[in-house]
C-alpha positions in Angstrom: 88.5 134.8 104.7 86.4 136.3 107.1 85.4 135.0 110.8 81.3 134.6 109.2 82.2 133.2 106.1 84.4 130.6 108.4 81.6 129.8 110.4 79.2 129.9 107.9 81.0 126.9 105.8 81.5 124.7 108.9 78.0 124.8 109.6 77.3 123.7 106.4 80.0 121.1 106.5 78.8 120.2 110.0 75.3 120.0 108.4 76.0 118.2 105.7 78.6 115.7 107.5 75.9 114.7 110.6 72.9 114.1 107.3 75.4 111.7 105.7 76.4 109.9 108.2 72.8 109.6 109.1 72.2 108.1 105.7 75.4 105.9 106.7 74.1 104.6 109.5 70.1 103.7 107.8 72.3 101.2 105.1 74.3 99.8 107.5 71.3 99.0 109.4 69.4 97.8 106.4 71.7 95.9 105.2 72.3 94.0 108.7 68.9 93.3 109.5 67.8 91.8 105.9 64.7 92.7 106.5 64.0 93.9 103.3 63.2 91.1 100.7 64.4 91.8 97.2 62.1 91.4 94.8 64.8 91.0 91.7 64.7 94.0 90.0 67.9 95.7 91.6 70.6 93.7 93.5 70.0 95.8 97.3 72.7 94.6 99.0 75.5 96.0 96.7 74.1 99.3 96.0 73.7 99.8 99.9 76.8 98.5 99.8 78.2 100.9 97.2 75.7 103.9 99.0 78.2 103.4 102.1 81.8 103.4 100.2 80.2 106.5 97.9 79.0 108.7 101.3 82.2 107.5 102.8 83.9 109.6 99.9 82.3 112.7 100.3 83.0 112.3 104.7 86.3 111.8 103.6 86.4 115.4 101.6 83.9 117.1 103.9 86.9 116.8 106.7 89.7 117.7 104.6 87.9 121.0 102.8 87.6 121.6 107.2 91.0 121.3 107.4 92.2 123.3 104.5 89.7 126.1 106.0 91.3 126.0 109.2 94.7 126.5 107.7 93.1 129.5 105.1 91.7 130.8 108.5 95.3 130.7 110.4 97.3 131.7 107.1 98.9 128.7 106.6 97.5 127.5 103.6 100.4 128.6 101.4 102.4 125.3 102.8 103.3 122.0 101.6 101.4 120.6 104.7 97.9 122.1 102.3 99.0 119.4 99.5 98.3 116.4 101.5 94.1 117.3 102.1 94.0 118.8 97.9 96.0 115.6 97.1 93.1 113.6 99.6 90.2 115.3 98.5 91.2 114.5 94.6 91.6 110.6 95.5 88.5 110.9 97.8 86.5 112.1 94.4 88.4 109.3 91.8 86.7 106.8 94.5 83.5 108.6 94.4 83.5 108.4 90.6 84.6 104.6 90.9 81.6 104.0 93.3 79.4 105.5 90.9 80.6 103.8 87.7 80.2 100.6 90.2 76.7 101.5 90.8 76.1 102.3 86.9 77.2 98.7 86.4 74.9 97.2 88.7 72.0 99.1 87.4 72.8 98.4 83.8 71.2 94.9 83.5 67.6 96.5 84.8 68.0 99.5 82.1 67.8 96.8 78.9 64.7 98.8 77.3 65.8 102.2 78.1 70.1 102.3 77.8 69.8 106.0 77.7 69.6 105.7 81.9 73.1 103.8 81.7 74.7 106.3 79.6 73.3 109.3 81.8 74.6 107.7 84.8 78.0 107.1 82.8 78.1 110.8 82.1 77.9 111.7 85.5 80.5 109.6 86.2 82.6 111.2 83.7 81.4 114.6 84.8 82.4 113.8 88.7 85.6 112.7 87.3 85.4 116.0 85.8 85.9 117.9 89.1 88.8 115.6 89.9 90.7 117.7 87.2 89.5 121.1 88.4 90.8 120.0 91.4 93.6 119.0 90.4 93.9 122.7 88.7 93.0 124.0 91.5 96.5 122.3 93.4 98.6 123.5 90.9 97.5 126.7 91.2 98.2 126.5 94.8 102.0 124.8 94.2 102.5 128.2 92.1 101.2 130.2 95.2 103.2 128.3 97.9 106.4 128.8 95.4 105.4 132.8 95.0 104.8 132.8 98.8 108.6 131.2 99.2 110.8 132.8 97.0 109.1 136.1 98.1 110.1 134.9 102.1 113.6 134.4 100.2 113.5 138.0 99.3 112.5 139.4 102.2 115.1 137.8 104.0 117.5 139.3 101.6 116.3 142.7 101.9 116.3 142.7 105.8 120.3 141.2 105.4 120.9 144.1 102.9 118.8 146.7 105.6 
């Protein structure tokens, strides 16, 4: 991975991590002041509530797709020390797909005349659980790498013993 294509995906992770915690911090500080009156139709405090847990998600996979960079960037990736941010960012987007299904619920009631809203909102949450599989893929594809990238350190040792 090239030094710009580095730099260009922490920017954007830099970016993206300083606008959601920006939203973060605008719910914490609605829901603290209760200055907003509800009028009934949607329940505010628990989707600002569930708004916060679902950003938190994404925070939590925005830093571990940093760290997994840095490692591709040093050539470490192909390590057992990789699994533990794949095997973060796939329980980071279960949450996220929880949080949403949360927020389906909680919208539900409001959605009585039109339940094709619910069941879009349900798809999405299927769909988001969706990417937890790629993911998921995606990490055993790296367990085969990591076991290439070992037994082929195992053969090089061999050779050099034999040379």
């Amino acid at each position: 991975m090239g030094k710009l294509t580095v730099h260009a995906l922490r920017a954007v992770l830099v970016v993206v991590l300083t606008g959601t915690v920006s939203v973060q911090a605008l719910m914490v500080w609605a829901l603290v002041s209760g200055n907003d009156p509800e009028d009934g139709s949607l329940p505010l405090t628990p989707l600002r509530v569930i708004t916060i847990l679902g950003i938190g998600t994404a925070q939590v996979a925005l830093v571990c797709v940093w760290r997994l960079v840095t490692m591709v960037r040093r050539g470490t990736v192909f390590s057992h020390a990789a699994f533990r941010y794949v095997d973060v960012i796939i329980g980071a987007i279960v949450a996220a797909a929880l949080v949403w299904f949360a927020a389906t619920a909680l919208n539900a009631p409001g959605q009585r005349d039109d339940p094709g809203v619910t069941l879009i909102m349900g798809g999405i949450g299927v769909a988001i659980l969706g990417v937890a599989l790629i993911v998921l893929v995606l990490r055993m594809l790296l367990a085969q790498a990591v076991a290439r990238d070992v037994e082929a350190a195992q053969m090089q040792a061999e050779l050099d013993e034999v040379i």
